[in-house]
SEKE-578605 format. One record per residue (C-alpha): residue in one letter; x, y, z. Coordinates in steps of 0.001 Angstrom, whole numbers, m for minus. Layout:
<sites>
  res       xx       yy       zz
    A        X        Y        Z
...
</sites>
This chain:
<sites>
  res       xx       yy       zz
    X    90631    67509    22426
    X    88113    65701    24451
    X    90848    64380    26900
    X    92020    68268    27832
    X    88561    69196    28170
    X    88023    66089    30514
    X    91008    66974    32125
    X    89719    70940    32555
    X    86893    69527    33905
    X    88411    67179    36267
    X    90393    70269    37513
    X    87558    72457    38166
    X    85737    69511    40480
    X    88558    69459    42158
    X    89054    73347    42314
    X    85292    73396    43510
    X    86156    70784    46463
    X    88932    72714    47775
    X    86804    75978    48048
    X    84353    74140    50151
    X    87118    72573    51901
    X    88499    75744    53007
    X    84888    77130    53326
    X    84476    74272    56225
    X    87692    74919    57578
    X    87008    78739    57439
    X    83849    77799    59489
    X    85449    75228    62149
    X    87835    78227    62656
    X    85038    81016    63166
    X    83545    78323    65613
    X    86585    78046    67637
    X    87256    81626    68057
    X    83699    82033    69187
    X    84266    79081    71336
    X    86763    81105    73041
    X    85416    84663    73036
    X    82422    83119    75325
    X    85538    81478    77542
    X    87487    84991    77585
    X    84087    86326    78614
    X    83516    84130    81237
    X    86811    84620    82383
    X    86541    88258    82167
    X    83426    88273    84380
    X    84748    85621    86962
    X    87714    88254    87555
    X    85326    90684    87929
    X    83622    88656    91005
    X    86840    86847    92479
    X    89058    90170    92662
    X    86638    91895    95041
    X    85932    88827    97067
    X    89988    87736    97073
    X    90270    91400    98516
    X    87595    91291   101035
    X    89304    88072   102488
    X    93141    89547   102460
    X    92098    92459   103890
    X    90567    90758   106590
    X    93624    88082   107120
    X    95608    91309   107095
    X    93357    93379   109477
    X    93645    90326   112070
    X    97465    90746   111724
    X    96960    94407   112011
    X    95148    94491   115185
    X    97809    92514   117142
    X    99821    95173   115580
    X    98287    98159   116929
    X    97628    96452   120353
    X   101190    95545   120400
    X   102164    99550   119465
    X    99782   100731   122269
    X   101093    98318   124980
    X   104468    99452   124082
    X   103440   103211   124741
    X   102068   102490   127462
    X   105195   100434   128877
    X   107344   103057   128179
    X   105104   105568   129977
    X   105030   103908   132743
    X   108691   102926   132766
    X   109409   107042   132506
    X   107073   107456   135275
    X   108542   104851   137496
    X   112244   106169   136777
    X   110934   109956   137618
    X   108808   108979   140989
    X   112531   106571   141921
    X   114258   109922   141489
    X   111880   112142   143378
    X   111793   109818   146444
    X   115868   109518   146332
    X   116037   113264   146033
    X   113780   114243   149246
    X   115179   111266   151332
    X   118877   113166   150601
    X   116999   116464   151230
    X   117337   117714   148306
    X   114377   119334   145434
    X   111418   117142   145530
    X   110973   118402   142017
    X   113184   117473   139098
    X   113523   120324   136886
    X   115840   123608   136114
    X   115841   125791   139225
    X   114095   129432   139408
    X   116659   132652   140465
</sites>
């Protein structure tokens, strides 16, 4: 008898030594996901600042490409305004040296 009660209480020693072996492990895990809750956090609020600021500096790379852009679109306009000019003031001088209308245009009954 006194060798299965030394055995019983060999087993709960060792039963008590795995509890507080999980109980540590339980702890180290706790620890870890707190470890990275405070990364996720800092993560979360780095994002915060760098999206804004990542922004600010496309949109200005962007509005520098932009700007040759719309210069580009307005010298074009303006080329093509003056080519239509040119082509009607060629016409108008042709036309009055042949005698003819000195305006282009339909003609009035």
């Amino acid at each position: 008898m006194n060798d299965l009660q030394a055995r019983k209480k060999e087993l709960l020693l060792e039963s008590e030594l795995n509890r507080q072996l999980l109980r540590l492990e339980a702890d180290h895990l706790r620890v870890r996901v707190q470890q990275y809750q405070r990364a996720s956090d800092w993560i979360e609020t780095g994002w915060k600042w760098a999206a804004p600021v990542a922004g600010f500096l496309f949109a200005r790379q962007i509005s520098a490409k932009a700007a040759w852009l719309s210069k580009g679109s307005a010298l074009f306009t303006l080329a093509r305004r003056l080519w239509a000019a040119w082509r009607s003031s060629g016409r108008t001088s042709q036309e009055s040296n042949e005698g003819g209308p000195a305006t282009s245009g339909p003609e009035r009954l």
